[in-house]
Backbone bond lengths (Angstrom), bond angles and torsions (degrees), N, CA, C in turn:
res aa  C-N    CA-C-N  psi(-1)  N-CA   C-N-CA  omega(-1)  CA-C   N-CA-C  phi
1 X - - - 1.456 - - 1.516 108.83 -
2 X 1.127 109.73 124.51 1.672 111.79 -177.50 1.608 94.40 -90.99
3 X 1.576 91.24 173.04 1.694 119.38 174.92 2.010 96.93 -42.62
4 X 1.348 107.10 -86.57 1.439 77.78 -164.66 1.611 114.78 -66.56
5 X 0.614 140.55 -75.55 1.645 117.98 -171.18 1.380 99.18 14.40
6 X 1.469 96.86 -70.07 2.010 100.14 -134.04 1.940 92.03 -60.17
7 X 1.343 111.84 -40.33 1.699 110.53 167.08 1.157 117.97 -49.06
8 X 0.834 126.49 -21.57 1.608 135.10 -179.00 1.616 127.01 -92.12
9 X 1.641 99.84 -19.14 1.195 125.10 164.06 1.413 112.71 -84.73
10 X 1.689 116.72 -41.83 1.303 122.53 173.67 1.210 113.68 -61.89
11 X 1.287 124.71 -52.37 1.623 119.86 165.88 1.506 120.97 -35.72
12 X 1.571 112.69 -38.50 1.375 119.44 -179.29 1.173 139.60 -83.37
13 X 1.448 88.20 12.37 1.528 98.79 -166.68 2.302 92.92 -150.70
14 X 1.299 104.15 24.33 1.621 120.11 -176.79 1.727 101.11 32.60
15 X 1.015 126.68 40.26 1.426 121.84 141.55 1.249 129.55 -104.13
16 X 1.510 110.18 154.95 1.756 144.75 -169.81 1.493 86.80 -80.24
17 X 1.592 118.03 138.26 0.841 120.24 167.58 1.752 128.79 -61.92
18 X 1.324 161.33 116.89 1.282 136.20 -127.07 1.761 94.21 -113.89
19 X 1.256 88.67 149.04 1.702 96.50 -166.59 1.715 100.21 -83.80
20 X 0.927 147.98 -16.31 1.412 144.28 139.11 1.496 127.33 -147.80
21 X 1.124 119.21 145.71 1.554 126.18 -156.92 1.595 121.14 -82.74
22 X 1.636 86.03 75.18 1.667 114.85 -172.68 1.471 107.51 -82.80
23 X 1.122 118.11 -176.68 1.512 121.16 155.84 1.046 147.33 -129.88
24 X 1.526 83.78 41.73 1.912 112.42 147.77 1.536 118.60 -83.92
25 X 1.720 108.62 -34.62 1.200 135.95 173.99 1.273 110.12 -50.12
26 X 1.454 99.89 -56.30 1.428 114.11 -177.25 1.803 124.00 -53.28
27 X 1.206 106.23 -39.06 1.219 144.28 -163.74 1.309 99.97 -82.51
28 X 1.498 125.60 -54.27 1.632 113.94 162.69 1.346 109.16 -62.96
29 X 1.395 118.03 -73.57 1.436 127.57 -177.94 1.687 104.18 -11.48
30 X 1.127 131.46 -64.67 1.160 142.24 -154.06 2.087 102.12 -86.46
31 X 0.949 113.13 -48.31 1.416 104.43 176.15 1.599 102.59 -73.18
32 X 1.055 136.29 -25.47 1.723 131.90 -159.29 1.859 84.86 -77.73
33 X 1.512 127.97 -32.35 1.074 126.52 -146.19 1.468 102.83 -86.58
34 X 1.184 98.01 -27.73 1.457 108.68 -178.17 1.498 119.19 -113.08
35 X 1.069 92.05 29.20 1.648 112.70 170.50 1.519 105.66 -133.67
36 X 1.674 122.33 14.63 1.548 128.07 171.99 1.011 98.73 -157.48
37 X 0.780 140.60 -8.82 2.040 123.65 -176.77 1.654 99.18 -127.49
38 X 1.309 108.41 126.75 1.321 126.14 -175.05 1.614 115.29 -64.74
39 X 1.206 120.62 125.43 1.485 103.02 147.03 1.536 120.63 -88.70
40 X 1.412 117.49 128.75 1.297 116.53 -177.68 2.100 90.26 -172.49
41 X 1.887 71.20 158.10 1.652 105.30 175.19 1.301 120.72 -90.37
42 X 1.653 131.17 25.77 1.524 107.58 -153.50 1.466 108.04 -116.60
43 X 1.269 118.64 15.49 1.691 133.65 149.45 1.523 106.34 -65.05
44 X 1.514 131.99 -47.95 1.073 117.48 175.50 1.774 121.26 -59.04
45 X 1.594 115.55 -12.41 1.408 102.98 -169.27 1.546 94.57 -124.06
46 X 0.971 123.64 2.38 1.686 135.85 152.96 1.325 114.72 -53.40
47 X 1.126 97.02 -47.11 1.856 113.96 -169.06 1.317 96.60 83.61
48 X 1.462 136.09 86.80 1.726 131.60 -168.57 1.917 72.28 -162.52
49 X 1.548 91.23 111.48 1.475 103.20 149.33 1.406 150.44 -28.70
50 X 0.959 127.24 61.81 2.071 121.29 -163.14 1.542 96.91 -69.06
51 X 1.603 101.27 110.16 1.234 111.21 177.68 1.877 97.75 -114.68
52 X 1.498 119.10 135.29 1.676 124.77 -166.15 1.603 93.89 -87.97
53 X 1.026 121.64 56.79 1.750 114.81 -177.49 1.491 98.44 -122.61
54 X 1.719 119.44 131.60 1.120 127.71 -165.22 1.954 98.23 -57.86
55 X 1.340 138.18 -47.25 1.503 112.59 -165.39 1.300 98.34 -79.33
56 X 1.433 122.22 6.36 1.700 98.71 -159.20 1.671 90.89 -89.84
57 X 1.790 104.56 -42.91 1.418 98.91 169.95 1.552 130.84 -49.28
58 X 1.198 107.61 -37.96 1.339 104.97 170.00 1.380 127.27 -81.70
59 X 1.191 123.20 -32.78 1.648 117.66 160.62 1.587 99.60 -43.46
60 X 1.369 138.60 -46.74 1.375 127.92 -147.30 1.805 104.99 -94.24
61 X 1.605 98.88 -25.70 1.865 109.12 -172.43 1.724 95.61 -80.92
62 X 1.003 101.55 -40.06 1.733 119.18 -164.52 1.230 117.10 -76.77
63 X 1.657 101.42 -78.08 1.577 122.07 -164.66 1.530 108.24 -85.37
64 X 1.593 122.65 -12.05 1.314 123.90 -152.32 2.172 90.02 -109.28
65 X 1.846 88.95 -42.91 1.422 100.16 164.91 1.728 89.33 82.16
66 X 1.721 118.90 22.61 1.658 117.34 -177.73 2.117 94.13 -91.69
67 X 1.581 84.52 -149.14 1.802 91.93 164.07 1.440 97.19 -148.25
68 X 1.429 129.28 -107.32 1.276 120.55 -147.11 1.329 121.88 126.83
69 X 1.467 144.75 143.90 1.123 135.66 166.32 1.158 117.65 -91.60
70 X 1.901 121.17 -154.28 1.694 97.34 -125.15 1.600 99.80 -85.37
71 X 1.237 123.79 -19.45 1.784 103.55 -170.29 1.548 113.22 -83.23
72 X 1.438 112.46 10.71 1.688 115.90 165.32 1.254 105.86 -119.36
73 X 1.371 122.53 -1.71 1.565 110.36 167.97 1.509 126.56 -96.30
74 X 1.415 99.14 -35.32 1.432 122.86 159.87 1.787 122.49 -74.09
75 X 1.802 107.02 -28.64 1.088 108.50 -175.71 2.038 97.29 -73.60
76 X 1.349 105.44 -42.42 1.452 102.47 177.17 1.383 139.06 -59.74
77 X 1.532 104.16 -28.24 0.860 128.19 -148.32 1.804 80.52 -106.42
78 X 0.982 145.93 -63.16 1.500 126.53 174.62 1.432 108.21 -70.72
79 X 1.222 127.84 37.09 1.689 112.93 145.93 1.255 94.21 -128.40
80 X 1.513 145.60 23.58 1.271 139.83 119.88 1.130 130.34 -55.30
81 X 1.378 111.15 -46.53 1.262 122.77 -177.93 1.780 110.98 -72.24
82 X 1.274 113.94 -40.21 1.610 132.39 172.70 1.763 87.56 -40.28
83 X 1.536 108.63 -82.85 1.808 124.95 -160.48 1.735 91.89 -40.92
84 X 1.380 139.27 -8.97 1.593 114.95 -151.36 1.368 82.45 -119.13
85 X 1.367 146.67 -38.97 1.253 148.38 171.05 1.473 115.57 153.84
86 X 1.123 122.23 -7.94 1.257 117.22 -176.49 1.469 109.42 -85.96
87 X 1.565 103.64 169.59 1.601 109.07 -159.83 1.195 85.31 -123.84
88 X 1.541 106.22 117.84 1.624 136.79 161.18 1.533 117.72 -89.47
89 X 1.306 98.91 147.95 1.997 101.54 165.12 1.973 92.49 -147.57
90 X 0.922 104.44 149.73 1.173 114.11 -170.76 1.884 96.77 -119.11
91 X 1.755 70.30 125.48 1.982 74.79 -166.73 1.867 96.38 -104.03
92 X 1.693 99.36 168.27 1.607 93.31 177.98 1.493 89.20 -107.57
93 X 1.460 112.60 169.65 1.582 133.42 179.43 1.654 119.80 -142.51
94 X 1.322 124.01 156.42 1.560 121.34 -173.81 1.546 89.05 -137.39
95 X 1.338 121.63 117.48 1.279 145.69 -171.60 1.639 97.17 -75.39
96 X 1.260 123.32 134.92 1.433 150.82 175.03 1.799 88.86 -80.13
97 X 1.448 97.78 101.04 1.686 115.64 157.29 1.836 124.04 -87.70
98 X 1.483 116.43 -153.52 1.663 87.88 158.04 0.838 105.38 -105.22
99 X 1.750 99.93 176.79 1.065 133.15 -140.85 1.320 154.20 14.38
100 X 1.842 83.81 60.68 1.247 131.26 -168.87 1.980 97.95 59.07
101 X 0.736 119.33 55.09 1.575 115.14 173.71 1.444 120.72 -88.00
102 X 1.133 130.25 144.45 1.414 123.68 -171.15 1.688 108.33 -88.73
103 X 0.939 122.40 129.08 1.987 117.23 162.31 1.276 96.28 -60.14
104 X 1.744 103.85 -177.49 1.496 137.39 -174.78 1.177 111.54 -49.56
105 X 1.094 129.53 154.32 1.564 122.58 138.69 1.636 124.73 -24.83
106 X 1.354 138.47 154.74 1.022 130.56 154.54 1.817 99.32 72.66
107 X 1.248 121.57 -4.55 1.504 132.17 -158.51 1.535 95.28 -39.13
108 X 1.291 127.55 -65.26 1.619 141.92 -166.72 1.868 109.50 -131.59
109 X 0.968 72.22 141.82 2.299 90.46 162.06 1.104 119.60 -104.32
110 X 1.325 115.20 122.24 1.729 117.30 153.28 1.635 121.61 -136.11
111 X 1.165 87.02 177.96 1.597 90.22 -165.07 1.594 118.75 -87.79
112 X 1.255 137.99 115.65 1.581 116.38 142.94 1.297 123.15 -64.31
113 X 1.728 114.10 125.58 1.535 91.94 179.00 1.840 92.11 -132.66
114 X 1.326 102.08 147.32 1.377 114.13 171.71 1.131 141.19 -112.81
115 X 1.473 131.48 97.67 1.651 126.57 -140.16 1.628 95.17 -97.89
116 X 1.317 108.03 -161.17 1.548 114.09 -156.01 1.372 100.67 -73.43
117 X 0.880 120.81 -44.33 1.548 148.27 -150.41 2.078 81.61 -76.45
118 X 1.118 127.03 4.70 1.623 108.77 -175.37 1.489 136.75 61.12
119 X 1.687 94.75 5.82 1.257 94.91 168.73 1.848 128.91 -98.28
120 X 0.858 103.86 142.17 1.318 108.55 174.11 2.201 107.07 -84.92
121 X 1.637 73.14 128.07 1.697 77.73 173.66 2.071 111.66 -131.08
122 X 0.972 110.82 164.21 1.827 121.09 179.55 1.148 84.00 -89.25
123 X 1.531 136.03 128.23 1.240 142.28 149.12 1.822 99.75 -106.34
124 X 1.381 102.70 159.58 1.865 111.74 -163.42 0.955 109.96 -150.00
125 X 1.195 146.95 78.69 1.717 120.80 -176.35 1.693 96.71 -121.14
126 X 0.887 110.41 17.33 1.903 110.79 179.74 1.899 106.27 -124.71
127 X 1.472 124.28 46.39 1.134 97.30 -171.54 1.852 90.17 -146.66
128 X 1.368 110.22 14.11 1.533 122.86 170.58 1.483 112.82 91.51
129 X 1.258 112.11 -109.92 1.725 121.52 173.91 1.542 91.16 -98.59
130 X 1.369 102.28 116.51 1.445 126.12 -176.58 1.768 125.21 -162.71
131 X 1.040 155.11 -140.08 1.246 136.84 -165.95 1.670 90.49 -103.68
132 X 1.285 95.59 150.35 2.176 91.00 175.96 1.917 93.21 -104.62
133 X 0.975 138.81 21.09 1.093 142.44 171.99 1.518 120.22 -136.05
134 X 1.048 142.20 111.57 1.514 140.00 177.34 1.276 118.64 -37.34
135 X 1.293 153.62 148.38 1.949 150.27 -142.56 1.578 93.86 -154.21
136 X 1.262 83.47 128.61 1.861 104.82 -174.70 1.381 104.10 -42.58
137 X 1.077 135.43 162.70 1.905 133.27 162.87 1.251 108.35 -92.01
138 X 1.368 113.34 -7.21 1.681 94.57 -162.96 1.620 115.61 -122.97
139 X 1.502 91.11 10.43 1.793 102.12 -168.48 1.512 108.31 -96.39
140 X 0.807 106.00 101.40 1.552 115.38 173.44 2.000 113.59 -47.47
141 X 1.230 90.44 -35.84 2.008 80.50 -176.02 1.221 107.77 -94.17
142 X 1.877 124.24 -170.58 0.743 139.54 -173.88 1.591 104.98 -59.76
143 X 1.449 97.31 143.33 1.428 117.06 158.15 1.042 137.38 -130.99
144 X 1.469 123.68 113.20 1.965 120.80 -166.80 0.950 98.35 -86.53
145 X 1.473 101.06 161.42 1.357 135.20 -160.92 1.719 117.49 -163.87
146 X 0.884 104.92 161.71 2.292 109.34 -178.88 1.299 82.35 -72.14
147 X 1.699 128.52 -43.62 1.484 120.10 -151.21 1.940 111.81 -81.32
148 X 1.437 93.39 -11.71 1.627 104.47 -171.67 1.339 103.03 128.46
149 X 1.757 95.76 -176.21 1.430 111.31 172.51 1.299 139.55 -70.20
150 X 1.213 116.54 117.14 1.683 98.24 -158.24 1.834 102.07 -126.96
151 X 1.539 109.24 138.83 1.278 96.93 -176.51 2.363 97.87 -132.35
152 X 1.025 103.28 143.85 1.343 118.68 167.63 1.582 126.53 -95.33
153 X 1.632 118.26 108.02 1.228 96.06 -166.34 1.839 101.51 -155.45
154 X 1.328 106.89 169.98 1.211 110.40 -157.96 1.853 101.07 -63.72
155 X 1.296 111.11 141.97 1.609 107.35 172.63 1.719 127.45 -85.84
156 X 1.578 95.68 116.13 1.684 73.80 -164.80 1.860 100.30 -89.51
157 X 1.487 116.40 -129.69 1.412 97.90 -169.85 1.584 99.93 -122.14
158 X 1.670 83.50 155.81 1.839 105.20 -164.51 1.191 123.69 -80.02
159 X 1.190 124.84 71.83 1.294 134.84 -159.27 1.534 103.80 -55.75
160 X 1.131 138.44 -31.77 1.842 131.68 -168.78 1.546 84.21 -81.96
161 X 1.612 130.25 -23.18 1.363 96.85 -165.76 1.345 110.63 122.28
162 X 1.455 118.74 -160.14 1.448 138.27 176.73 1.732 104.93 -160.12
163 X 1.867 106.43 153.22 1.543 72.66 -161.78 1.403 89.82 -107.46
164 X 1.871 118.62 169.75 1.553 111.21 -158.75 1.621 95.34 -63.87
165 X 1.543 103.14 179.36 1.590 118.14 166.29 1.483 111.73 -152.75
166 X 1.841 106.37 114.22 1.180 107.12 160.57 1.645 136.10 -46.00
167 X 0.899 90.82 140.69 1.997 105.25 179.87 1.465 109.73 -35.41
168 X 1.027 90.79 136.08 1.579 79.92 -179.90 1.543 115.83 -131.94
169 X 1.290 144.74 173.73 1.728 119.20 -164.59 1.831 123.21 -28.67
170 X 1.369 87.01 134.56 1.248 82.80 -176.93 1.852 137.87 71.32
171 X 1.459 86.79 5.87 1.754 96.41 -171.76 1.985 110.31 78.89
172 X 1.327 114.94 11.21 1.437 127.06 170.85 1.397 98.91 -24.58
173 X 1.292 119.86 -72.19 1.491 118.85 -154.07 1.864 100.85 -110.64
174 X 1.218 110.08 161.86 1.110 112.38 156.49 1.877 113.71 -136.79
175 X 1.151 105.55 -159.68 1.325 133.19 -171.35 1.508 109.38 -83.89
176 X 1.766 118.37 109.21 1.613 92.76 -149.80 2.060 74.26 -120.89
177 X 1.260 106.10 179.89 1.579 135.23 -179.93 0.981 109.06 -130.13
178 X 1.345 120.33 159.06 2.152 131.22 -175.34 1.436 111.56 -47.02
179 X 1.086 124.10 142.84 1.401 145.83 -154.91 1.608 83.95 -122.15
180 X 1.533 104.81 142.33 1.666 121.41 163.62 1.204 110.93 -96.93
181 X 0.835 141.58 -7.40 1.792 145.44 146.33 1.922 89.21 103.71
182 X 0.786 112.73 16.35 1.555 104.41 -171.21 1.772 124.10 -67.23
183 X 1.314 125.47 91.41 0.989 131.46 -169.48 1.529 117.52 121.04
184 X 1.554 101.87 -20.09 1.606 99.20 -156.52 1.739 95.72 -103.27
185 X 1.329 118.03 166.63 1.428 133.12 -177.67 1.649 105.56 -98.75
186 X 1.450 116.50 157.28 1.583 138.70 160.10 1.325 117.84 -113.05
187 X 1.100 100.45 135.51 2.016 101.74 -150.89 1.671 73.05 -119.23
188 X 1.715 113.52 120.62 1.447 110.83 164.58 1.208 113.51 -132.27
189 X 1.607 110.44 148.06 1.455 128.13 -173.30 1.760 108.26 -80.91
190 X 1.263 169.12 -176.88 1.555 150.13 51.65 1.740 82.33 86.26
191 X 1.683 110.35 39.61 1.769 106.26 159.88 1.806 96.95 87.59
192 X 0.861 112.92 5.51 1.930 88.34 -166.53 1.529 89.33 -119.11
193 X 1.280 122.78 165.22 1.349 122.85 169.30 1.960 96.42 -117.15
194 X 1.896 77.77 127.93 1.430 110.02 -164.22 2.222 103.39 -89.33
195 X 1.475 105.66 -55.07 1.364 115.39 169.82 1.663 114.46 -125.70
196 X 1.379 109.35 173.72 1.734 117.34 137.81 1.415 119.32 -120.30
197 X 1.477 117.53 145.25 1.064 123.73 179.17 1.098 126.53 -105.79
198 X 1.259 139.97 123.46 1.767 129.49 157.46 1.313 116.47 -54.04
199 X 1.183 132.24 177.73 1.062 122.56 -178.96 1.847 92.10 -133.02
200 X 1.293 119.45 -14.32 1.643 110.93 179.95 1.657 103.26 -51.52
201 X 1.086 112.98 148.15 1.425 106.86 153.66 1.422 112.91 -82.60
202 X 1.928 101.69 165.92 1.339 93.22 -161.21 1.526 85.46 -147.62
203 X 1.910 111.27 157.09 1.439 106.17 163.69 1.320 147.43 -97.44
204 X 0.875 139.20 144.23 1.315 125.50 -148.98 1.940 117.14 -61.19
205 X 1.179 90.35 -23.74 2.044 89.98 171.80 1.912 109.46 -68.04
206 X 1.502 104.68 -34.41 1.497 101.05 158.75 1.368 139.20 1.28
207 X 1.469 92.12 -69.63 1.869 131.43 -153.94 1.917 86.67 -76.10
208 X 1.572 109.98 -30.49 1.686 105.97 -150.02 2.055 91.18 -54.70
209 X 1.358 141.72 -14.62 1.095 108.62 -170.81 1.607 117.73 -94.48
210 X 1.894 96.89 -24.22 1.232 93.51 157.51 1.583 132.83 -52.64
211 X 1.407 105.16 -58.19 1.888 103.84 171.53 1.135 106.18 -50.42
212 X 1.459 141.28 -21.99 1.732 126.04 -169.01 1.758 88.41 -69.65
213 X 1.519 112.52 -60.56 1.505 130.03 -171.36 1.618 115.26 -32.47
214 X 1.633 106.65 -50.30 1.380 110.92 -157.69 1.856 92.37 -95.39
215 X 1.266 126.03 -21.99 1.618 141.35 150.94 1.497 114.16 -10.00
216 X 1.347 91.54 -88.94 1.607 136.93 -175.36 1.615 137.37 -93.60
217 X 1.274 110.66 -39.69 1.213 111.91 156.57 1.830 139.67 -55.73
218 X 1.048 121.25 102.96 1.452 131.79 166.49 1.545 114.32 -17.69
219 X 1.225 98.52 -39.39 1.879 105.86 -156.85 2.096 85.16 -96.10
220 X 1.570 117.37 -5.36 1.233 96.45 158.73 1.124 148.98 -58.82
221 X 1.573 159.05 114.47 1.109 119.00 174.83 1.420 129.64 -68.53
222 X 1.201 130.64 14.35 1.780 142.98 -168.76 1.331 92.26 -101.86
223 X 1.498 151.12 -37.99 1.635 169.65 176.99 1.445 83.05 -75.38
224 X 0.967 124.60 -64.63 2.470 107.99 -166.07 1.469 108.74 -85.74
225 X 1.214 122.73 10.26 2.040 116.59 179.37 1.382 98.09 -150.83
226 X 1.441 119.55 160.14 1.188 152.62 155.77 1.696 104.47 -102.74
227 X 1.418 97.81 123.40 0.958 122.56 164.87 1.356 138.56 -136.72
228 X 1.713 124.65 141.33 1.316 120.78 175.98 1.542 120.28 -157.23
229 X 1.428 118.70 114.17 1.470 123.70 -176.22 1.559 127.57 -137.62
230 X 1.005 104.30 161.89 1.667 106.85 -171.03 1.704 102.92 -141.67
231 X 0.994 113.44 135.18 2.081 110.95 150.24 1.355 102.51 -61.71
232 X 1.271 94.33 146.19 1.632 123.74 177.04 1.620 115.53 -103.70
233 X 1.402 114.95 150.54 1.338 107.61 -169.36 1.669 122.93 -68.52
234 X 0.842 92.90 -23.91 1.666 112.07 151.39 1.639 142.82 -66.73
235 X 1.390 88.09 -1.23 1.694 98.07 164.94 2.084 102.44 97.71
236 X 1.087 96.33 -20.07 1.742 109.07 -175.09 1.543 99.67 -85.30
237 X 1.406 105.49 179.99 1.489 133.18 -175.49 1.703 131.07 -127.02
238 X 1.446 116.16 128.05 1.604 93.07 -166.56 1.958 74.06 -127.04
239 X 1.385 101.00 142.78 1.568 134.50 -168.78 1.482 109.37 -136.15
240 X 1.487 107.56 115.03 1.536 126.64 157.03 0.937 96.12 -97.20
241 X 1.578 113.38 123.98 1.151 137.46 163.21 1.595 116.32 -144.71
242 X 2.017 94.80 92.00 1.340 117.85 -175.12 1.219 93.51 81.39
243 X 1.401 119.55 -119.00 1.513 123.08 -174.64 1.418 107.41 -111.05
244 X 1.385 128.09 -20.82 1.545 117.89 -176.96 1.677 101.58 -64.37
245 X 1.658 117.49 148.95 1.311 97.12 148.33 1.676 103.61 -134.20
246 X 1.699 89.90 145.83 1.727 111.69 -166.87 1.646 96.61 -95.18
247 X 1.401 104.19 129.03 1.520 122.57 167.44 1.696 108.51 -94.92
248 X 1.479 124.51 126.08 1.477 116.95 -178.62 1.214 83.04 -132.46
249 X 1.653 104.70 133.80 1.584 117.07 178.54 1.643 102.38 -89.22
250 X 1.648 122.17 178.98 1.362 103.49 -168.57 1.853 108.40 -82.34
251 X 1.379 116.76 5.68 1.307 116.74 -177.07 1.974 104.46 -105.37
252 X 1.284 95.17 29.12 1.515 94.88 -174.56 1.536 139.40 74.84
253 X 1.110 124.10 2.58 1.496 137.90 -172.02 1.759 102.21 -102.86
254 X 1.394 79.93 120.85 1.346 106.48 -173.44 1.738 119.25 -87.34
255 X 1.320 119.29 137.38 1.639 122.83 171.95 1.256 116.51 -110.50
256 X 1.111 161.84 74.61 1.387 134.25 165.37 1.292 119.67 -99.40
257 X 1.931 100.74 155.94 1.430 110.34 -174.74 1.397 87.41 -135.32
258 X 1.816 121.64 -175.68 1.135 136.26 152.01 1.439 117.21 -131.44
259 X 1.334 113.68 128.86 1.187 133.17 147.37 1.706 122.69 2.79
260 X 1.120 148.44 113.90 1.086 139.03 -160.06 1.822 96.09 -96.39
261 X 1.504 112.91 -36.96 1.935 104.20 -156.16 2.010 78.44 -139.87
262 X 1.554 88.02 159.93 1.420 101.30 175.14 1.625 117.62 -80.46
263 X 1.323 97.10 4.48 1.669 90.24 159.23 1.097 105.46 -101.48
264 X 1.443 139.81 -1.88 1.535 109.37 175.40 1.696 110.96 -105.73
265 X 1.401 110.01 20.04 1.163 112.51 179.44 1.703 87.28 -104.73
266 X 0.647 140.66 -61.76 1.632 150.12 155.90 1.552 98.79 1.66
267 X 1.130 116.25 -87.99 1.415 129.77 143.40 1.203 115.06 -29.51
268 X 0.694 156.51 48.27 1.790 161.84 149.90 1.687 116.14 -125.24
269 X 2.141 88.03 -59.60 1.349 88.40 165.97 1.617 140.18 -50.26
270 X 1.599 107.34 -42.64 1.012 128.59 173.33 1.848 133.28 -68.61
271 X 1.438 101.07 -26.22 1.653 111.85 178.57 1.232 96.39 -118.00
272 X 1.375 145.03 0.82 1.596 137.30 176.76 1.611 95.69 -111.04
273 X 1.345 127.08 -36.25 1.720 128.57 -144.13 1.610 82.67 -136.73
274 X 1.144 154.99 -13.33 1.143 113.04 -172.13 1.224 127.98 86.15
275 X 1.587 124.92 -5.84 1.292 116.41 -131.81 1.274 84.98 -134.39
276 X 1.381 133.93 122.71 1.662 146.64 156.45 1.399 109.01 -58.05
277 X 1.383 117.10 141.26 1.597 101.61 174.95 2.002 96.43 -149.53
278 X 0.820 119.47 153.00 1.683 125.33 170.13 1.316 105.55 -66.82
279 X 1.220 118.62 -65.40 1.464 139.54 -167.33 1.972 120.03 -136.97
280 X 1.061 111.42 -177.57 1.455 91.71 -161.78 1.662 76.62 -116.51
281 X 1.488 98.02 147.81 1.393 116.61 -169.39 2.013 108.72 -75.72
282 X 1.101 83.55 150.22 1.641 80.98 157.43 1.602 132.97 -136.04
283 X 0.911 147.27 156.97 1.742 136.77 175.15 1.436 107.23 -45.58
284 X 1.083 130.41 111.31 1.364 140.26 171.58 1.367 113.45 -47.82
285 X 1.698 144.67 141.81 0.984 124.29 158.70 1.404 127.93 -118.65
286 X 1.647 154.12 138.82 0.685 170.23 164.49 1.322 117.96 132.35
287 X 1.117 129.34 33.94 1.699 149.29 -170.10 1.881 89.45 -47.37
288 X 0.976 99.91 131.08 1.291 128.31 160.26 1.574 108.86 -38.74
289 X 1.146 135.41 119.68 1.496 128.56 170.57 1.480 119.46 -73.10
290 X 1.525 122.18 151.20 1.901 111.24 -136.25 1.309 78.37 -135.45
């Protein structure tokens, strides 16, 4: 990402460019992002290609002015952070399903990022209702947050397992068995375990079999819902989901209504999300089995 880009990204996300890559910097950077750039699924029911290539993400975060889930929000969003000075590694994660079950390989992306100061922090902005501030890596206790309680901690082993995963281009993925958690972290919300993390760094073409998986696959949940959300300047959350949209104030109390006509969902997208649309999307059907 060159000089302008990354200004052009800063514009898009209403941040000052930061005079060195501290973690205060960090700390805006990361809430401004998720207080303007959407997380949402609606390239998958568009039929619009998710290709993991640094301009393509940014034509679409930037130039397109959409969002995306987490390996284009996080994938974008740490080669912003790369262009400003800070040192990123982009870690992979397997999302805690039930009963406590692990997702795929490659399941989610997040960031290691390391500001001047030598610390290593979890940066997140692709994983929905999640911390609005980035969480130390190395602190074992609780950590508050607008988003909740969040704690970082060593992973011990996954007794339910991991669940299998068909092949995916090229033989990408295979058929995996229980993991001993050895090395890797548990990222938890208000007591629950939310992900696991590796700690290798990883590159961003990596992730491409997961996005084919969560794309195309049936057994996805990103393939059966429409989704679209942002933090609110108020610490709360506003969620399209399909056509309802859910208002969460920052103490948790929930509103939802629906939309009566497809222009006022149109209008939703556009004065809630930012987001231009032709027509209002719908769940695609016959998704490819993953």
């Amino acid at each position: 990402m060159d000089s302008a880009q990354a200004d052009a990204y800063l514009r898009r996300i209403g941040a000052a460019r930061p005079h060195r890559p501290s973690a205060e910097a960090l700390r805006e950077l990361h809430l401004r992002h998720l207080r303007t750039v959407p997380f949402e699924n609606l390239s998958i029911h568009l039929g619009e290609e998710i290709v993991l290539e640094e301009e393509r993400l940014l034509d679409k975060v930037v130039g397109r002015r959409r969002g995306g889930f987490c390996y284009e929000l996080n994938g974008a969003f740490g080669a912003l952070l790369a262009s400003l000075g800070f040192e990123v590694a982009l870690l992979a994660g397997r999302v805690y399903g039930n009963e406590g079950r692990l997702g795929i390989p490659y399941d989610h992306l997040a960031l290691r990022v390391c500001t001047a100061d030598g610390t290593d922090w979890l940066a997140d902005v692709g994983f929905g209702a999640h911390s609005h501030f980035p969480l130390a890596l190395a602190e074992r206790g609780e950590q508050k947050d607008p988003g909740g309680t969040f704690r970082v901690t060593e992973a011990g082993p996954d007794l339910a397992g991991v669940t299998g995963a068909a092949a995916g281009p090229a033989g990408v993925m295979g058929a995996v068995g229980p993991a001993d958690g050895g090395g890797d972290l548990d990222v938890l919300r208000d007591g629950g375990p939310q992900y696991r993390l590796e700690t290798r760094p990883r590159a961003l073409g990596d992730f491409t079999g997961g996005a084919w998986w969560h794309s195309t696959s049936p057994r996805s949940h990103f393939t059966r819902s429409l989704v679209c959300s942002l933090v609110t300047e108020d610490g709360g959350r506003i969620t399209l989901g399909g056509r309802a949209l859910t208002t969460t104030s920052p103490d948790g109390r929930k509103e939802t209504r629906e939309p009566a006509t497809d222009e006022e969902v149109l209008a939703l997208y556009r004065e809630g999300f930012g987001i231009e649309l032709a027509a209002v999307p719908t769940v695609r059907q016959g998704n490819r089995a993953g």
